[in-house]
C-alpha positions as CSV (number, residue, x, y, z in Angstrom):
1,X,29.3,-109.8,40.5
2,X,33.0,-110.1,41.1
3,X,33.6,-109.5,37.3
4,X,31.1,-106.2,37.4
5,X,33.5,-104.9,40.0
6,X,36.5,-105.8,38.3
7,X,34.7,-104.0,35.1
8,X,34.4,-100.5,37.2
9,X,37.6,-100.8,38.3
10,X,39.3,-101.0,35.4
11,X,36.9,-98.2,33.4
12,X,38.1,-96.0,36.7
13,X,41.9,-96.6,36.2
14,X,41.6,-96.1,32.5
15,X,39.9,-92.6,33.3
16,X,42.4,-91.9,35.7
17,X,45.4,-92.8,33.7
18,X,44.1,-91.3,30.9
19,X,43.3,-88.1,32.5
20,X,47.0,-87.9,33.8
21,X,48.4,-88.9,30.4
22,X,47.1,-85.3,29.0
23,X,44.1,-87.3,27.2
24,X,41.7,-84.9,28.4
25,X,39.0,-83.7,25.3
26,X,39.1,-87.6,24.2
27,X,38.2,-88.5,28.3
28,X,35.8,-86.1,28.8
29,X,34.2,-86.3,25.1
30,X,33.1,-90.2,26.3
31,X,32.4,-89.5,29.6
32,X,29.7,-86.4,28.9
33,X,28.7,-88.5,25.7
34,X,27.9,-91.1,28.5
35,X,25.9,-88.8,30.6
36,X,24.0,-88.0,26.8
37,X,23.4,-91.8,26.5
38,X,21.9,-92.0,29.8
39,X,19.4,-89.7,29.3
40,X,18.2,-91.3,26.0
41,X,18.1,-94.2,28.3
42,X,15.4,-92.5,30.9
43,X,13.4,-90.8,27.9
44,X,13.0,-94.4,26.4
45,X,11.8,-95.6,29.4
46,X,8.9,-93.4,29.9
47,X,8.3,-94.3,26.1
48,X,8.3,-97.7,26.4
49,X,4.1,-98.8,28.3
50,X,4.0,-99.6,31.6
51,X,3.3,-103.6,31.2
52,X,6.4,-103.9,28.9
53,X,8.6,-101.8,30.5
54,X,8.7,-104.2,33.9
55,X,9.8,-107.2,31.6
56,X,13.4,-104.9,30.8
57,X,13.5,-102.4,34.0
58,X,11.4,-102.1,36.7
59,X,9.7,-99.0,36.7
60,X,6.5,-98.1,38.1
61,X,4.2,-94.8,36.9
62,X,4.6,-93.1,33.8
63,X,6.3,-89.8,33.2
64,X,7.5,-87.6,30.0
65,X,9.8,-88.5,27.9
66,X,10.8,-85.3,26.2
67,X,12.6,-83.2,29.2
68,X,15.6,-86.6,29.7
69,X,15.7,-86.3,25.3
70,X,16.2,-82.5,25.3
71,X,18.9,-83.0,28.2
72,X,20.4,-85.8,25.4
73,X,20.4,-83.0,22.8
74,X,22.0,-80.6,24.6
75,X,25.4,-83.0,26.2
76,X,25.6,-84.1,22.7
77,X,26.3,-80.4,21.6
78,X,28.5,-79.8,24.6
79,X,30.8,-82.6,23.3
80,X,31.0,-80.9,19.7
81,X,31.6,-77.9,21.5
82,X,34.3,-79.6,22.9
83,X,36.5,-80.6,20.1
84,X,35.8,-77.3,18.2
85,X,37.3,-74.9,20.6
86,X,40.9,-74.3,20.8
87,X,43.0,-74.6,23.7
88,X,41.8,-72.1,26.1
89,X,44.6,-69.6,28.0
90,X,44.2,-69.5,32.1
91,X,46.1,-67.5,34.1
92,X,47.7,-70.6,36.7
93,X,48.7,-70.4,40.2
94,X,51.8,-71.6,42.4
95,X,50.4,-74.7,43.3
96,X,50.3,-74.6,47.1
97,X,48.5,-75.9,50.2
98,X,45.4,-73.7,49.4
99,X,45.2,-75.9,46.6
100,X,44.8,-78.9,48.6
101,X,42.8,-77.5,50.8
102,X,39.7,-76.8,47.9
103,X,40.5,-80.1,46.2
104,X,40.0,-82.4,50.1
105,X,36.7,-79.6,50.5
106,X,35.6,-79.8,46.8
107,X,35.8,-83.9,47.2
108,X,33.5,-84.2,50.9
109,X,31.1,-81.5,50.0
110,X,30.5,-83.8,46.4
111,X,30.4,-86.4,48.6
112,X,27.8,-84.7,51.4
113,X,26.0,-83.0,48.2
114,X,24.6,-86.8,48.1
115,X,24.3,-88.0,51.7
116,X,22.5,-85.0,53.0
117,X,19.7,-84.6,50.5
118,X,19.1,-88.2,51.1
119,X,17.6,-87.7,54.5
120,X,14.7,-85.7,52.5
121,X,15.0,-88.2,49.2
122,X,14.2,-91.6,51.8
123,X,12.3,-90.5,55.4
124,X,12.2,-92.9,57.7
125,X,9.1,-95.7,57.2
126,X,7.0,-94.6,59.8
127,X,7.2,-90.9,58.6
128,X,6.2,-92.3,54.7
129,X,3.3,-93.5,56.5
130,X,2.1,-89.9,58.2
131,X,2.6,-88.4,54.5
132,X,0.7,-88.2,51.5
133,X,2.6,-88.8,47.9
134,X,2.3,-84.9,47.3
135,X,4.2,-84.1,50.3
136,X,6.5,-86.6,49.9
137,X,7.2,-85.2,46.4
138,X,7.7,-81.9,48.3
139,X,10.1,-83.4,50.3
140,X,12.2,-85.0,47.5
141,X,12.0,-82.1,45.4
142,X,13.9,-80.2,47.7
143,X,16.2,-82.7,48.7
144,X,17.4,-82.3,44.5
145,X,17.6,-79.1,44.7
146,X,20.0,-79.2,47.8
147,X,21.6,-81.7,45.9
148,X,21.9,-79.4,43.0
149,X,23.0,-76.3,45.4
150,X,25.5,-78.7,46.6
151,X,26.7,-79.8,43.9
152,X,27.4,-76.5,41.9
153,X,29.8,-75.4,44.8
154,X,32.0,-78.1,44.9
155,X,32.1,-78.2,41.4
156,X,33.3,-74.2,42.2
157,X,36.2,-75.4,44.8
158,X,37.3,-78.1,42.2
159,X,38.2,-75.7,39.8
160,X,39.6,-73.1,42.6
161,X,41.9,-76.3,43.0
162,X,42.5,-77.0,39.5
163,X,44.6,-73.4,39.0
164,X,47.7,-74.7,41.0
165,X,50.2,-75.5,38.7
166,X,53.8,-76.3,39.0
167,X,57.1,-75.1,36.8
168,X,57.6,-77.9,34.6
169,X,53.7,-79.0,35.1
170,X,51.6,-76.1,34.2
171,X,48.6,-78.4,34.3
172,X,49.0,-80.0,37.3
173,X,46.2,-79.5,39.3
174,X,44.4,-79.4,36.2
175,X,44.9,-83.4,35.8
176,X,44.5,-84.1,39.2
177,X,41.2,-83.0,39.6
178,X,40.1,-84.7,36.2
179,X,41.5,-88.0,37.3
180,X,39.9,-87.9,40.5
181,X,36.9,-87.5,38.3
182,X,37.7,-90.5,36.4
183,X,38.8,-92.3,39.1
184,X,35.9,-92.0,41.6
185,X,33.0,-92.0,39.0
186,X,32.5,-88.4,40.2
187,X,30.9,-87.3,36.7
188,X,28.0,-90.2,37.1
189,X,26.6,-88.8,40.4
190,X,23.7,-87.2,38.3
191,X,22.5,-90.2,36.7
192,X,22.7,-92.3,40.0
193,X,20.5,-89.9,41.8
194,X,18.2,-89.8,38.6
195,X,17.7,-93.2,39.1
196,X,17.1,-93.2,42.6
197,X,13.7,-91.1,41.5
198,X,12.1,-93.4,39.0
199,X,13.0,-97.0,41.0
200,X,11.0,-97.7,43.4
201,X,9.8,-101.5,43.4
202,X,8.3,-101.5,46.8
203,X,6.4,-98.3,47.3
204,X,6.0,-98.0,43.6
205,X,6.2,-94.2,43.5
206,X,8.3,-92.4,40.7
207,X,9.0,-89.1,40.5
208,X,10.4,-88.7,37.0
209,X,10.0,-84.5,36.6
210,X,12.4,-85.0,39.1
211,X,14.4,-87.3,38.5
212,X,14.8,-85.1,35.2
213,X,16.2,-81.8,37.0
214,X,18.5,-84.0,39.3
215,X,19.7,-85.1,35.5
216,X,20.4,-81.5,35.0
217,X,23.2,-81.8,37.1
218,X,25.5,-82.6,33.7
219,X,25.7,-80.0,33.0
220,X,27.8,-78.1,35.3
221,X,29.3,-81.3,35.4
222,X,30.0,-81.0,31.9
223,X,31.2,-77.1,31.7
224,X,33.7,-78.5,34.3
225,X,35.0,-81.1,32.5
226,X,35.1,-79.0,29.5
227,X,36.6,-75.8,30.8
228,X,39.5,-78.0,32.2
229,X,40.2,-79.9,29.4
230,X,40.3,-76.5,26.7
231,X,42.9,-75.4,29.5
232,X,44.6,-79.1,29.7
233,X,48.5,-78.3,28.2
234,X,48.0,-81.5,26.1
235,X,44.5,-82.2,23.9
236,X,43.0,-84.4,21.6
């Protein structure tokens, strides 16, 4: 356990760093090839039978496969989009307050774009009971698309932050909100709420259609991620 932690700690310096250092297409290439990776990961699953699949990952309920694989397809092309495109022009901003003020609101509402769907992704026990699996579903599924709502705007503030930038640092804000990325596992968010759809071990009830759209949340993640690094002053 203690060397898992020390494991995430690390990966989230070496973002950071990184990500400060001017590494950015190289940074976010791995990290959106990641998010690609993870949805091969889900499509398998849903491959793999039901009887096998508990010995490897504890999944309950089958699903489709193809939805997580076409989500795969389409990160992988954002990353060769990546590296083909030139370094993109922006129009900057004197960094100032206002700049801090969207980066602290762009980091709580990713933070509350989380938390608050949560209270529709897990009612409490005694309200499970009272409901039926469809409504449940009902319930969850609108909980993503809060999540997705939410999601999209702070990813809007981040880059209304990201357009400070300084005399001698023209990308300033630019690296700032990409290492926060790096540093606080922002850019995984979509594949942890994915997977808090599909496991279930007690009530054994998956909602992988679901679990697929939360997953769809790379890829504003992604045009992020992207935009900033065509507009980084330094690329790889």
């Amino acid at each position: 356990m203690i060397i898992r932690i020390i494991l995430a700690l690390f990966i989230s310096g070496a973002s950071g760093i990184c990500y400060l250092a001017g590494i950015a297409r190289l940074m976010s290439g791995l990290l959106i090839g990641f998010g690609s990776l993870v949805c091969i990961f889900f499509g398998i699953i849903f491959i793999v039978p039901e009887e096998n699949r508990q010995l490897w990952f504890p999944v309950y309920g089958e699903g489709s496969a193809w939805p997580f694989f076409l989500l795969a397809l389409v990160l992988a092309g954002t990353v060769a989009l990546l590296f083909i495109k030139k370094k993109e022009v922006v129009v900057s901003e004197t960094v100032s307050s206002i700049h801090l003020q969207y980066l602290i609101c762009a980091f709580f509402a990713y933070i509350l774009s989380v938390f608050l769907p949560s209270l529709l992704w897990f009612p409490s026990e005694e309200k499970r009971k009272q409901l039926d699996p469809e409504t449940i579903g009902i319930y969850v599924f609108s909980g993503t698309c809060l999540y997705l709502l939410g999601t999209i705007v702070s990813l809007f503030l981040f880059y209304k932050a990201s357009m400070g930038a300084a005399q001698n640092y023209p990308d300033l804000m630019r690296r700032v909100v990409l290492a926060l990325f790096g540093i606080f596992q922002f850019d995984k968010m979509p594949a942890f709420v994915a997977f808090l759809m599909i496991y279930s071990p007690e009530a054994k009830i998956i909602y992988p259609s679901i679990a697929a759209l939360a997953l769809t949340a790379y890829i504003p993640v992604s045009y992020l991620l992207i935009k900033l690094s065509w507009q980084s002053e330094r690329d790889m």
